[in-house]
N, C-alpha and C positions, 0 to 999 in steps of 0.2 A: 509525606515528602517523597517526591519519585526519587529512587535510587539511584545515582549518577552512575553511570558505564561509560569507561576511559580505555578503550581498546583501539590498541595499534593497525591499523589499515595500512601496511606501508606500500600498496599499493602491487598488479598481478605481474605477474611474470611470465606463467604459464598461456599459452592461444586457451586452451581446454580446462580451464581451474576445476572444473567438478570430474576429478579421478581421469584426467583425459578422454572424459563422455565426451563427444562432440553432442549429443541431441539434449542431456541433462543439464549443460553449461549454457546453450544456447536458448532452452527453455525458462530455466532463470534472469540469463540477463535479458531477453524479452519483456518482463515485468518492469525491470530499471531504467528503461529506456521511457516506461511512462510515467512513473513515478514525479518527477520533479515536476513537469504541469499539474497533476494528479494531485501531487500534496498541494499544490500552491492555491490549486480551484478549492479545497476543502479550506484551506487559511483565510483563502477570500471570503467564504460563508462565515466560519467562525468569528471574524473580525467587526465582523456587520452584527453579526447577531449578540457578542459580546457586549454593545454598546445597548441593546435595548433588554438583555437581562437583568434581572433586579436583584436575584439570588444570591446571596454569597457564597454558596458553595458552588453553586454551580459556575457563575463566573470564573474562581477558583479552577474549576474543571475545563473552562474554555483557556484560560491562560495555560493551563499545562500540557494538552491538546496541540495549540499552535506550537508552544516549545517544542514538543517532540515532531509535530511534523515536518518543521523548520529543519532540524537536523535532519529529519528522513531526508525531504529534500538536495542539502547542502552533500550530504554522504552519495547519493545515488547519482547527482550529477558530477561528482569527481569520480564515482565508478565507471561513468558513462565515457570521461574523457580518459580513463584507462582501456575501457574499450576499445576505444577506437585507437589506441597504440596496438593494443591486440589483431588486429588487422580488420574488424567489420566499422562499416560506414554509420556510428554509434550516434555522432553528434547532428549528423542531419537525419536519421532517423528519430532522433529526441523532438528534435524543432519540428517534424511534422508532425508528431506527435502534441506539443505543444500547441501545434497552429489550429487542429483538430479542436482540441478542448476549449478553445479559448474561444473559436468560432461556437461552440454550444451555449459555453459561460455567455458569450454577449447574448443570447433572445432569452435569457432566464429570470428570473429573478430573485429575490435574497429565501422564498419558500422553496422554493424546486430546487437553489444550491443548496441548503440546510437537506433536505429530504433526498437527495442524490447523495451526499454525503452519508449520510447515517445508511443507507442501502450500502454505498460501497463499503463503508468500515465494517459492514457483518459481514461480508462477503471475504475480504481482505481478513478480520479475525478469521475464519473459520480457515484459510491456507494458514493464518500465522500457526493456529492450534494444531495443524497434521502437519507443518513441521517440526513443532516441537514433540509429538507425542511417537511419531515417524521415524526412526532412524536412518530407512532407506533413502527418505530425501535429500539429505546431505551426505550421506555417505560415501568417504572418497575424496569430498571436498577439500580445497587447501582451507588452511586455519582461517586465515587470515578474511576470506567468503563466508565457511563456515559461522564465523563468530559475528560479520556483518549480518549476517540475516536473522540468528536466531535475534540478536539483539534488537532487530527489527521486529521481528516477530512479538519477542513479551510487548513492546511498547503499543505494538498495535491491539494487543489483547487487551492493555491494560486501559487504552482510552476508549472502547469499541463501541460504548455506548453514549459517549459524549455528545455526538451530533442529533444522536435519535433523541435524548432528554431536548436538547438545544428545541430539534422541531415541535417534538411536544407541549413544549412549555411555549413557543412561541405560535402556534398554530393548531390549537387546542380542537377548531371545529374542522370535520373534515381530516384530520390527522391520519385515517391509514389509507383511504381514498390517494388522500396526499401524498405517502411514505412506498405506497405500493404502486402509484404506475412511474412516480421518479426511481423506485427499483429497477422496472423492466427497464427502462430507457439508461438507466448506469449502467446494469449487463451487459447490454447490448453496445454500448460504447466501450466499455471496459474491454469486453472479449472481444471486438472489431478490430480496438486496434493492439489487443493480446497477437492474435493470428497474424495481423498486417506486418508484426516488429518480428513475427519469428518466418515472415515468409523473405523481410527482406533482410534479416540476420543470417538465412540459410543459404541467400543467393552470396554473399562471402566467403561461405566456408569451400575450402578450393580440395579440400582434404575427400570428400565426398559427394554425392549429385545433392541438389536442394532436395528433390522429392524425398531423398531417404533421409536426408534432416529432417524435414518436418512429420514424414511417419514416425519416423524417431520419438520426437517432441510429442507428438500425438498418444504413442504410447504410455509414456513417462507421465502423459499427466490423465489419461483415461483406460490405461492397462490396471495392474497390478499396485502400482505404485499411487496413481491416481490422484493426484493434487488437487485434479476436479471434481473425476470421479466419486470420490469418497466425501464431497461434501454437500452433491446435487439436493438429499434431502435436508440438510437443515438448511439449506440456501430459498428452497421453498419453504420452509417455517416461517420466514419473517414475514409472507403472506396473510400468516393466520391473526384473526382478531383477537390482540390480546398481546401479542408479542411483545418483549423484551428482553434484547441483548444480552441482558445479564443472567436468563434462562435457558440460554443455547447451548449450555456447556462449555462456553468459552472463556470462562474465567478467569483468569489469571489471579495470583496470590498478592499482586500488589496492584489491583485496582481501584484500591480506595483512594492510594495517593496522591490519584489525580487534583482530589479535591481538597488537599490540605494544606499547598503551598501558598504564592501571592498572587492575586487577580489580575495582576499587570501582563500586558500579552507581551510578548516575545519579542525577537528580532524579525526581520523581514528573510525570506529564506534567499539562498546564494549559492554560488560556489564555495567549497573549501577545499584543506587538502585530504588526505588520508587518514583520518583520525574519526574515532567514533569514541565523542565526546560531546555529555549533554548532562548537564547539570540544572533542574531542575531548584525554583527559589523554597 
């Protein structure tokens, strides 16, 4: 059984939440802004693929999969609409964000979503793992961020291999042909519009010039601290033949429980309010 987390988001206060960093705060909410297409394009694959699994357990693992990213979802889009009280232009950078991915999702089909998926979930576990193992990376943060992201973070550790069993099992000839150029082509969308949300995040901030935002940003995640930095090589391991997520060192201690609740999928993801609340069957 996934473990339910009931934590109060009551929502920022602060322009700067991460310790009044202007480049560490806007380096983060850059992620959130893509997030809610992001999960939604992975629920779309999962939901498809759901329906032609025969597995009980793994079915079991797709139902819990969309449950969590649903609330990822639901959460990162009411962050978003807090943002943009915080003075950046949050909700139309969301929707082109949105308009991006959806234009990719329409020439795809349900093998290259599955296999786009399981590429970004390694990618996505191996940031969730260097914040939880990191202290620098939240440090300074208000609670109330703090506690939204790690809690994002186990959940992405905990399903990380969900989509990559999904294509395996569904796409058995051809699988890493398959898994490895829908990797490069997720990267490359993923970090396209990573940059794109922190070049038009930075042209906001009135507090300092954009260029030194985004050096800012830049170092934070490729200096010392390194979000990216620090994860280049096992990002290139999913390359290799033979790969499996659950030998990345990304484990988390309640991964199993993906696979022990009900196989019924979830709700459809949405807005909510401030609450980070997800209660697995």
């Amino acid at each position: 059984m996934t473990t339910p987390r009931d934590t109060d988001f009551t929502g920022p206060q602060s322009r700067f939440w991460h310790g009044g960093h202007i480049a560490r705060t806007v380096a983060l909410d850059a992620f959130s802004l893509m997030f809610p297409a992001a999960e939604a394009f992975m629920i779309r694959g999962a939901r498809t693929a759901h329906e032609r699994i025969e597995d009980p357990a793994l079915r079991r693992a797709i139902a819990g999969f969309v449950r969590q990213e649903t609330a990822h979802a639901r959460l990162h889009s009411a962050y978003n609409h807090a943002m943009e009280g915080r003075g950046f232009d949050a909700l139309g950078q969301e929707a082109r964000n949105g308009e991006t991915i959806a234009a990719f999702d329409k020439h795809i089909g349900t093998r290259r979503r599955v296999a786009a998926s399981a590429g970004l979930e390694h990618f996505t576990a191996l940031i969730a793992k260097r914040m939880l193992e990191d202290e620098r990376v939240l440090a300074g943060a208000e609670p109330h961020y703090r506690d939204l992201w790690l809690w994002h973070a186990r959940e992405e550790i905990e399903h990380k291999a969900v989509a990559f069993d999904v294509h395996a099992a569904l796409f058995p000839r051809g699988a890493w042909l398959s898994r490895t150029r829908a990797m490069v082509t997720a990267l490359l969308l993923l970090l396209t519009l990573y940059w794109w949300n922190v070049w038009r995040l930075a042209g906001d901030v009135t507090e300092q010039s954009r260029w030194r935002t985004v050096a800012g940003v830049a170092w934070f995640v490729l200096g010392p601290v390194g979000l990216f930095r620090s994860i280049a090589w096992p990002t290139l391991a999913y390359f290799r033949p033979g790969f499996h997520p659950d030998g990345s060192g990304a484990r988390g201690g309640e991964a199993t429980h993906l696979g022990s609740g009900e196989d019924r999928l979830g709700e459809r993801p949405g807005a909510g309010g401030f609450q980070i609340g997800h209660r697995a069957a």
